[in-house]
C-alpha positions in Angstrom: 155.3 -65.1 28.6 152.0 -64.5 29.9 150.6 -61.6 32.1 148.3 -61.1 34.7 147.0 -58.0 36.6 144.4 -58.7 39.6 140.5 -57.1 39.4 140.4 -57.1 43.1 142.7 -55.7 45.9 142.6 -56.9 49.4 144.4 -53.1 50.1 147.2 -54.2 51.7 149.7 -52.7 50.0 148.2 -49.3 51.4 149.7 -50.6 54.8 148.7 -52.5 58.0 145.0 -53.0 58.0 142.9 -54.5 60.1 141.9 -58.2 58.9 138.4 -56.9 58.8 138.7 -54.3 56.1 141.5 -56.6 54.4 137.6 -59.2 54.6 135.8 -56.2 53.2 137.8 -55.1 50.9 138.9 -58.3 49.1 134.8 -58.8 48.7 134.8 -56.1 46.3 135.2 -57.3 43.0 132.7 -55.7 41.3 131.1 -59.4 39.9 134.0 -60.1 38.1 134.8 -63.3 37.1 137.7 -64.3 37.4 138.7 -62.9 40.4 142.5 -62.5 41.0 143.4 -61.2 44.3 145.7 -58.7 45.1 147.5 -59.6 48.5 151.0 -59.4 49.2 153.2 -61.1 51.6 156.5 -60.8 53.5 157.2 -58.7 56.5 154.2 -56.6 58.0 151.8 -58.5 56.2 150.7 -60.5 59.4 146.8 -59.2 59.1 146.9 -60.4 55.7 147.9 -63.8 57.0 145.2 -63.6 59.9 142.3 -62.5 56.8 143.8 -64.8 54.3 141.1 -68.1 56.2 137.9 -65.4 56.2 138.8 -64.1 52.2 139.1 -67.5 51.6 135.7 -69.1 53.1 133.8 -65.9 51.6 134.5 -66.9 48.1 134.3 -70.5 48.7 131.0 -70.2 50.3 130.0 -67.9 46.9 130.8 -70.9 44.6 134.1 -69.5 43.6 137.5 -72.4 43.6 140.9 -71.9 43.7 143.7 -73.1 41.2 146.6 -72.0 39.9 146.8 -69.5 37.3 148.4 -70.9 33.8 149.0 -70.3 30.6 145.2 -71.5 29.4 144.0 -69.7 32.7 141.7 -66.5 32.0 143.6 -63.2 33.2 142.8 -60.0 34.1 144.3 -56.6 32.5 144.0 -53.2 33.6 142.6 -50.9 31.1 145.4 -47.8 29.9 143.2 -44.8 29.7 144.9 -42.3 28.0 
């Protein structure tokens, strides 16, 4: 098994947010690279659904692509600071 954490949050999970600070906030990954996304989906999540075109065009339009994360895929971990 293999795991993966995300760098960035859209914020979504926070509650209903308008699909512009879902834009903003998914635009703040702090230049890293990778980025892997934190959005959810499922009932309520309709502004995430309306952002999801906008998130995507702002990283396209930065020179990021999509794919599908795998096992030789780099991931993201959260650091434990205890």
């Amino acid at each position: 098994y293999i795991y993966v954490d995300w760098n960035c949050s859209s914020g979504d999970g926070e509650g209903s947010l308008p699909p512009e600070e879902l834009l903003e906030n998914s635009g703040q990954n702090g230049g890293e690279n990778p980025v892997i996304l934190l959005c959810h989906d499922g009932g309520g999540k309709e502004t995430t659904v309306q952002a999801l075109p906008s998130i995507i065009e702002h990283y396209m339009s930065a020179g990021y692509r999509f794919q599908t994360v795998d096992e030789v895929s780099e991931t993201a971990h959260h650091r434990v600071v205890n």
